[in-house]
C-alpha positions as CSV (number, residue, x, y, z in Angstrom):
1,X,76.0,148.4,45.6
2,X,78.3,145.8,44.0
3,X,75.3,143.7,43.4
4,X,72.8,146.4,41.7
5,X,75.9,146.6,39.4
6,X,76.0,143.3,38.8
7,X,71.9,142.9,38.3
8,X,72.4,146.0,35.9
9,X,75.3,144.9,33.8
10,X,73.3,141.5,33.1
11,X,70.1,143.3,32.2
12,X,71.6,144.9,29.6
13,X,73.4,142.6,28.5
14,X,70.3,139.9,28.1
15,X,68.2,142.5,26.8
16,X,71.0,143.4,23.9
17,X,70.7,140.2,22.7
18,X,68.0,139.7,20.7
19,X,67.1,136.8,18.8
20,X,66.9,136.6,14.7
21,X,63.5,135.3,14.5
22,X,62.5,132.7,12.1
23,X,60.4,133.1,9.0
24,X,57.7,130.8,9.4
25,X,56.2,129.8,6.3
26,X,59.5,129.2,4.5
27,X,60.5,126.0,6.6
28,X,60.5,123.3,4.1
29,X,59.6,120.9,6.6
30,X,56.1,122.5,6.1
31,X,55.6,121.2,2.8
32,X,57.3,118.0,2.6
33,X,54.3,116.2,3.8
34,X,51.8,117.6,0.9
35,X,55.1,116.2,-2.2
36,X,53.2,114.5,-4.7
37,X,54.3,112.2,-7.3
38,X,53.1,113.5,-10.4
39,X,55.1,110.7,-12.7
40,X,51.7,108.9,-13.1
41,X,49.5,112.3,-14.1
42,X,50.0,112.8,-17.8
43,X,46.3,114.2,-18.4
44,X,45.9,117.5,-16.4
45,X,45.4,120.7,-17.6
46,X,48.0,123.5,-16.3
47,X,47.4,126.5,-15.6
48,X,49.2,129.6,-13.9
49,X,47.8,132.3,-11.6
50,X,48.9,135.5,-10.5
51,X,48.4,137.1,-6.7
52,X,48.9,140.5,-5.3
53,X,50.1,140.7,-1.6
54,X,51.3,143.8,0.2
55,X,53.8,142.8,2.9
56,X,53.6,146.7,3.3
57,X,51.5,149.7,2.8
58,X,52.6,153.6,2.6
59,X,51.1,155.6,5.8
60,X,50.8,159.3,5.9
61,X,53.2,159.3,3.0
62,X,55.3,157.8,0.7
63,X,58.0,158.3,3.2
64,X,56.4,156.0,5.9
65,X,55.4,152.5,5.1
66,X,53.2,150.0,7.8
67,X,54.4,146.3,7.6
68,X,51.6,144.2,7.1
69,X,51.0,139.9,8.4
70,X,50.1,138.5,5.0
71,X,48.2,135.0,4.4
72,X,48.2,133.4,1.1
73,X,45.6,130.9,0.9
74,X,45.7,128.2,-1.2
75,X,42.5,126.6,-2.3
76,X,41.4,123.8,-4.0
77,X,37.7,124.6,-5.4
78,X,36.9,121.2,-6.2
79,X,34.6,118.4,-4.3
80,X,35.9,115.9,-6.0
81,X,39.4,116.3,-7.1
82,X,42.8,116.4,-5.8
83,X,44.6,119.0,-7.3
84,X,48.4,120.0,-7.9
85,X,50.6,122.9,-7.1
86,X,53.8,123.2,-9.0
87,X,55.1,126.5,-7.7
88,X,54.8,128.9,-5.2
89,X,57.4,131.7,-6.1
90,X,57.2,135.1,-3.8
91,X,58.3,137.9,-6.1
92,X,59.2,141.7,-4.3
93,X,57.7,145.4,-5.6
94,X,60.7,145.0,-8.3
95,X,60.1,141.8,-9.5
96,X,62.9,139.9,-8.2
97,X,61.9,136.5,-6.9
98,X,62.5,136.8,-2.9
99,X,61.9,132.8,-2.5
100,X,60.3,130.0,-3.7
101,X,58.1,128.3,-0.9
102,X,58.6,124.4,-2.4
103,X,60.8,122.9,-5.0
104,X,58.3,119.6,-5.3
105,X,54.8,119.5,-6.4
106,X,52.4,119.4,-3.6
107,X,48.6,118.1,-3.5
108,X,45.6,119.8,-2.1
109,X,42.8,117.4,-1.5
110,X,39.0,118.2,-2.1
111,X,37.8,121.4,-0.5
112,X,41.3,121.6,0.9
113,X,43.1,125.1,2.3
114,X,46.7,125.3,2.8
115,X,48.1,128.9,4.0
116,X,51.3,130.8,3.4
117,X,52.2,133.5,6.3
118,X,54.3,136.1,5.5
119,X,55.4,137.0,8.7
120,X,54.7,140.9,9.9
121,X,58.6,141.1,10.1
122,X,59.3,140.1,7.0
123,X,59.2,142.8,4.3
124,X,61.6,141.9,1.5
125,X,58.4,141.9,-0.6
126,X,57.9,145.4,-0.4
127,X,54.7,147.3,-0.8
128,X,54.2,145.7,-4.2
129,X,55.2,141.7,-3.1
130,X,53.4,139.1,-5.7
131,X,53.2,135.6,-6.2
132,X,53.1,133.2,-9.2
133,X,51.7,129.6,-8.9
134,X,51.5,127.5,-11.1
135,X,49.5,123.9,-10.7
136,X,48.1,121.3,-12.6
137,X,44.4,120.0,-12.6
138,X,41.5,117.5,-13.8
139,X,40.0,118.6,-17.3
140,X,36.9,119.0,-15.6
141,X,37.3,120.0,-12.1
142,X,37.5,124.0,-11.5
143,X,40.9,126.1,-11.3
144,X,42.0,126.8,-7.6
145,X,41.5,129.6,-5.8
146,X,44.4,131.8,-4.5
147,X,43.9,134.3,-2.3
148,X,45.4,137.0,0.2
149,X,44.7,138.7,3.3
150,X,46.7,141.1,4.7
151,X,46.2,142.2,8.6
152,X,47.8,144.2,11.4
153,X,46.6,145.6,14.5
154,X,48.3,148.2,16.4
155,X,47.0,149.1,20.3
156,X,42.8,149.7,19.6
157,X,43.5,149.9,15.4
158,X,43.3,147.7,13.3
159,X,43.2,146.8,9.3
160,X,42.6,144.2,7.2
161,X,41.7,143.6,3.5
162,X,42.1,140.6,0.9
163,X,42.9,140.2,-2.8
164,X,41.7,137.4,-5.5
165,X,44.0,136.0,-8.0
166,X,44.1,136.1,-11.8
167,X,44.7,133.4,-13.8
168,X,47.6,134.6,-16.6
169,X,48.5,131.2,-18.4
């Protein structure tokens, strides 16, 4: 008997511990590698670009909200040029800025794709989460692409859409 107790007593306490997961996509050490040194690049045009992402959407009411695994993608539309990305700032449905995601420009190669997960956990973006990026290009090569995709599946259902950005500046 003493030892059911025992076997008892630890499965609860092992199973009471639970584990603050980590965010993902906001460990710098994902972006250190893409830093670029813009000191030499005095002849690109800048842009800025807006993104909606929905971290969560409203189900059955406005009382119940569905969290949401949400990839920004990153893209650089051009064959031929690098191009830069100044900012990556993660604003929530009020407009407060949640986080930026790098505090360096970064480079994205020709034809290159770098993501952004917001994790299914996280929701301090709300149900009306945005970015703002801002980046730097040739004259002549096209403006990047940002985009988002938003997912979850739940036993047999599933859901998934995307949205485009808008360039603003």
């Amino acid at each position: 008997m003493r030892r059911y107790i025992l076997l008892l007593m630890f499965v609860c306490l092992t199973m009471g511990c639970e584990e603050e997961k980590e965010i993902s996509s906001i460990n710098p050490e994902n972006w250190l590698g893409r830093r670029a040194d813009m000191s030499q690049k005095d002849s690109l045009l800048y842009g800025k670009s807006y993104l909606s992402i929905y971290s969560q959407i409203y189900s059955l009411s406005e009382h119940k909200t569905h969290n949401l695994t949400a990839m920004v993608s990153l893209r650089n539309t051009s064959d031929l040029d690098t191009i830069y990305i100044l900012k990556a700032q993660y604003f929530d449905t009020h407009g407060k800025k949640v986080r930026n995601y790098f505090d360096h420009p970064i480079f994205l190669a020709p034809m290159e794709t770098v993501e952004i997960i917001i994790d299914e956990t996280d929701v301090a973006g709300g149900t009306g989460s945005n970015f703002i990026f801002e980046w730097q290009s040739p004259t002549d090569a096209p403006e990047p692409l940002f985009e988002g995709v938003m997912n979850s599946t739940m036993g047999q259902q599933g859901l998934s859409f995307t949205t485009q950005s808008r360039r603003i500046k």
